[in-house]
C-alpha positions, -999 to 999 in steps of 0.1 A, spaced: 168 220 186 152 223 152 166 199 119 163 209 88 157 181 60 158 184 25 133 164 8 130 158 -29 96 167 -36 88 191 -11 120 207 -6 132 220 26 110 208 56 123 225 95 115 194 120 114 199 158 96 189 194 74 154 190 78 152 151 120 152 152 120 128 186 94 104 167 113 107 133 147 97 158 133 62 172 144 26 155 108 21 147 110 48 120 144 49 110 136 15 100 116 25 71 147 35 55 152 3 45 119 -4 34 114 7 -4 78 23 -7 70 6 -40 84 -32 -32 93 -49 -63 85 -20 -88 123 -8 -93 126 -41 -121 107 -26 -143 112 16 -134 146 17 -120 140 48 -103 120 32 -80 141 30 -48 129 55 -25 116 39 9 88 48 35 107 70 55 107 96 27 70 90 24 63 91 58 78 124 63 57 137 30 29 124 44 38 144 81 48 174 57 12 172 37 -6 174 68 12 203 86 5 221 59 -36 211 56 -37 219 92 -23 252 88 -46 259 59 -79 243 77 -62 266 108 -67 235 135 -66 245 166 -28 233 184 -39 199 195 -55 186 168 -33 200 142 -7 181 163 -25 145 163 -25 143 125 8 151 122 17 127 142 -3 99 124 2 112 95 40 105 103 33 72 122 8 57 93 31 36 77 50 29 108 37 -11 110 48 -17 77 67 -52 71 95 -56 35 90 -47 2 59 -25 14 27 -43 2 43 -75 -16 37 -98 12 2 -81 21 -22 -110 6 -2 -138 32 -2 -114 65 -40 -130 70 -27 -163 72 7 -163 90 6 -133 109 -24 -136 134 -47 -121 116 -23 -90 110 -19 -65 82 5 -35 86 -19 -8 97 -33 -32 123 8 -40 132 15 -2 131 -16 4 157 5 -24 180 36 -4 176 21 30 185 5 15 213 37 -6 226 22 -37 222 47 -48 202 86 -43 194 91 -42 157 129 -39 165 134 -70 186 149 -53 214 170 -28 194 163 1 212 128 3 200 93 8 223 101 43 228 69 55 206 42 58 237 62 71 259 73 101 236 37 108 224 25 111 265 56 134 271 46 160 254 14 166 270 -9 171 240 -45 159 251 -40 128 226 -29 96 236 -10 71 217 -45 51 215 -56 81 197 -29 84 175 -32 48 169 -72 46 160 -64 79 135 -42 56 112 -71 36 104 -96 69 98 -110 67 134 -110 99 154 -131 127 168 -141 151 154 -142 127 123 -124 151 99 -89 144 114 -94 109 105 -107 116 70 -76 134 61 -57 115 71 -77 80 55 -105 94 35 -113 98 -3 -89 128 -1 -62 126 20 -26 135 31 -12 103 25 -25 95 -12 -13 136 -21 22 124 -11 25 87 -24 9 98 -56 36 128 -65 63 111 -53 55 80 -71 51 101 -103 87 118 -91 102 91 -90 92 61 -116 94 89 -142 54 83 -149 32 117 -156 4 99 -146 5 108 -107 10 145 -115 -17 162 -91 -22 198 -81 -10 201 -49 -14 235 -38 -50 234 -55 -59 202 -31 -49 217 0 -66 249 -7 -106 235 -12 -105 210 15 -124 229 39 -141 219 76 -180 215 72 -208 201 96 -175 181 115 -164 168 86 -134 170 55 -150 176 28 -147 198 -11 -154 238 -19 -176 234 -55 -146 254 -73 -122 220 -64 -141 197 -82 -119 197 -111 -86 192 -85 -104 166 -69 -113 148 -102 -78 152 -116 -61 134 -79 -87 106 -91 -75 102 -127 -41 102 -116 -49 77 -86 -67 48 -115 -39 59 -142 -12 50 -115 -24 17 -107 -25 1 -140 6 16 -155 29 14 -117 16 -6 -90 -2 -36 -110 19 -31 -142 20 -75 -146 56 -75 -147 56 -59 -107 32 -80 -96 51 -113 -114 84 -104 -95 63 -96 -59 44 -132 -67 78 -151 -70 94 -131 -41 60 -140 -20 62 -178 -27 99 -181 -15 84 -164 18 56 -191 19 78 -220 10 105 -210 37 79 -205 63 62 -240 56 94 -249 65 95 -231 99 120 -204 89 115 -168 87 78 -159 109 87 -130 119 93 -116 88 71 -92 89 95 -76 115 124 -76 84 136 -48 65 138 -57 23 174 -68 24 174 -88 57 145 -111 39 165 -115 7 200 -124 27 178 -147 45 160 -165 17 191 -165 -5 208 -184 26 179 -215 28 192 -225 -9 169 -245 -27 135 -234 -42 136 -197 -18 172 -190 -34 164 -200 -69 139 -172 -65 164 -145 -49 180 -148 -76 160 -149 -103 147 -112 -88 184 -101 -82 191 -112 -119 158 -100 -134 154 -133 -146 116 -132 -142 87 -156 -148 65 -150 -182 25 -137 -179 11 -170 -197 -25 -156 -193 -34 -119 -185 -76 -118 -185 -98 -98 -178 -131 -98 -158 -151 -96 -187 -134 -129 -191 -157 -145 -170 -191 -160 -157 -208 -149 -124 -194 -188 -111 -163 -188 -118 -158 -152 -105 -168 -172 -70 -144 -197 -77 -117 -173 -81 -125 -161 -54 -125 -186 -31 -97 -196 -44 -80 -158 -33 -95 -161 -2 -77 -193 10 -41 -190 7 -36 -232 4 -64 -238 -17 -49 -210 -41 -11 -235 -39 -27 -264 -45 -42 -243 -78 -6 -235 -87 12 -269 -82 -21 -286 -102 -12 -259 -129 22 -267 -128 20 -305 -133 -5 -299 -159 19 -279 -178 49 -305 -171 66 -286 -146 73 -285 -106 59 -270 -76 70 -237 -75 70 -231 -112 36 -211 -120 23 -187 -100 -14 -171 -98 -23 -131 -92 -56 -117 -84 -59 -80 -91 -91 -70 -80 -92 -86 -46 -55 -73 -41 -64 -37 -51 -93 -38 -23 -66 -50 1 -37 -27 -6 -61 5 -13 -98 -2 -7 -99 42 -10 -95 32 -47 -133 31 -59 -146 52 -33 -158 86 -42 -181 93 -15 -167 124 -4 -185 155 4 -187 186 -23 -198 218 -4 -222 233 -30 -218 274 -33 -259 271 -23 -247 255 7 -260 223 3 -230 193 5 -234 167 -20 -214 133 -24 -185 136 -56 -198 108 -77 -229 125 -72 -217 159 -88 -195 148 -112 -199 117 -134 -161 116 -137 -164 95 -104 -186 67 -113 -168 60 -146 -134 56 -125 -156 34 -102 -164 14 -136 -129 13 -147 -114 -18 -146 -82 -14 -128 -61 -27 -143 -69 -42 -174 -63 -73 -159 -81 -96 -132 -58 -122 -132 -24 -136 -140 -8 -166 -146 27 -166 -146 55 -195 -154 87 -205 -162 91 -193 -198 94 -230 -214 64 -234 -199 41 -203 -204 26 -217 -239 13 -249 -221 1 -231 -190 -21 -210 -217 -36 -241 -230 -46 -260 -201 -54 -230 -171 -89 -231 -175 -94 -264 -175 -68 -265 -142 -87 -235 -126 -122 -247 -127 -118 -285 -122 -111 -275 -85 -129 -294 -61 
């Protein structure tokens, strides 16, 4: 029996077979209660919608490319199905606790989670009725497995257009995110042209690629894309509140407590942080109270040398050599552990969305020949250019302590051993 959900954005969407018994499991009712922007409500307070809604744009974007690309049965089926299950792995507050997955979560991030769920390797529910995934996606005889389903959220698929649509320079999932995120933080930025999109992506040679007369769609889904990451998703105040909730993660797992997090939903973590008092709970609620830390030093990478670039580096790529940073900067400015915190936005963009400088997709010329974008349109290479955001890195503090910090940071920062 067929559901019909009303969505914001897309309006009326009919739901039945696989799609409705997926959409029914723990695993993705979960997502309700997982905001799609984390931390990005403090500072645009429409911000609350979750994954769930996104996930079933996402399903809602590709039913409707498959119909216009007129798949055949199967494969039309196999990308809606990752197309609803892409986000399936993801652990609270969306991407705020991305940059310590590395290094507490065996070598996890959530797609690489979500391709355990799909394939039942692990419960995400902790015995809460959830596992039910495989089973479903083998009982409805398509000639997919959950493997296959599972290797498509990460791009991987033949032929090797599903996988592009799905996790290519123009996909199903960045149409929906980027309109709803527009929709719903009040930003004009993210305003794309849907039925445009969906209308030049066109099969060619095996793979996705763009009729000539979409190159101006394609370049205005690419504006919006950049625009959207320095004014939503790295605005500095965002990424000061995710940097102070990710701290009181790290502290309270130093001390043993909440490893599994990852299997959380965004109030579960807060409930449980708040309960561990101290140094996690001072935190809580600072970010329930909006009583944030102060951006002592916003720079740019124009800021600095080819060396220290390295450094900072290194510095990202280590997740206790970048503490012992912030407790050093924290004494030098007269303060505690816990009191300054240090963003990197350049290595975090290429973790949360390395699609972001890519333009490599295909343009189907009208004499036939298919060229990459950045190659037809120098509207591509100067986004690639674009620093996004302005900023490459962020020191944030208590705010009796944000002048000091400003004084002393790059003496702190590059006296590491």
């Amino acid at each position: 029996m067929a559901k019909i959900i009303h969505d914001g954005i897309h309006g009326s969407m009919k739901i039945d077979g696989i799609i409705l018994d997926l959409i029914k499991t723990p695993e993705f009712q979960r997502l309700r209660s997982i905001k799609q922007l984390g931390l990005a409500y403090l500072v645009y307070p429409g911000a609350n919608h979750s994954r769930f809604e996104h996930s079933l744009g996402t399903w809602h974007v590709a039913r409707r490319l498959s119909q216009e690309l007129n798949l055949p049965e199967n494969e039309s089926m196999l990308l809606q199905v990752g197309a609803l299950l892409h986000d399936i792995g993801h652990g609270p507050f969306s991407h705020t606790f991305e940059s310590i997955y590395k290094h507490y979560v065996r070598e996890h991030d959530h797609m690489r989670l979500g391709q355990d769920i799909i394939n039942g390797r692990i419960d995400i529910t902790d015995g809460n009725g959830g596992g039910e995934i495989p089973g479903i996606i083998e009982s409805y005889g398509y000639d997919f497995t959950p493997e296959d389903v599972a290797n498509l959220i990460l791009g991987e698929s033949t032929p090797p257009y599903l996988g592009e649509a799905l996790h290519g320079d123009v996909d199903v999932d960045q149409i929906d995110y980027l309109i709803r995120d527009a929709h719903y933080t009040g930003v004009a930025h993210g305003i794309i042209d849907l039925e445009r999109l969906l209308k030049v992506l066109i099969v060619h040679d095996n793979r996705l690629v763009i009729a000539e007369k979409g190159i101006e769609a394609v370049e205005g889904m690419m504006v919006a894309r950049s625009l959207m990451y320095s004014r939503v998703y790295f605005h500095h105040t965002v990424k000061i509140a995710e940097g102070m909730l990710t701290r009181a993660l790290e502290a309270a797992m130093e001390e043993g407590y909440l490893r599994d997090f990852w299997k959380m939903t965004d109030c579960r973590v807060i409930v449980e942080l708040e309960d561990l008092e101290g140094f996690p709970a001072e935190i809580v609620r600072r970010i329930k109270y909006r009583k944030l830390y102060k951006a002592a030093v916003l720079a740019g990478a124009d800021e600095f040398s080819s060396e220290e670039k390295r450094e900072l580096l290194r510095v990202y790529q280590n997740v206790k050599r970048r503490q012992k940073l912030e407790r050093d900067l924290a004494e030098a400015a007269g303060g505690k552990e816990g009191d300054v915190i240090v963003e990197f936005s350049v290595a975090d963009l290429m973790l949360s969305e390395p699609r972001l400088k890519s333009a490599e997709v295909g343009v189907l010329l009208d004499s036939g020949e298919v060229k990459p974008f950045n190659k037809v349109t120098p509207l591509a290479n100067a986004l690639k250019r674009r620093q996004t955001p302005r900023w490459a890195v962020l020191i944030a503090s208590k705010e009796d302590l944000a002048k000091r910090v400003s004084e002393v940071w790059r003496k702190v920062v590059f006296s590491q051993p």
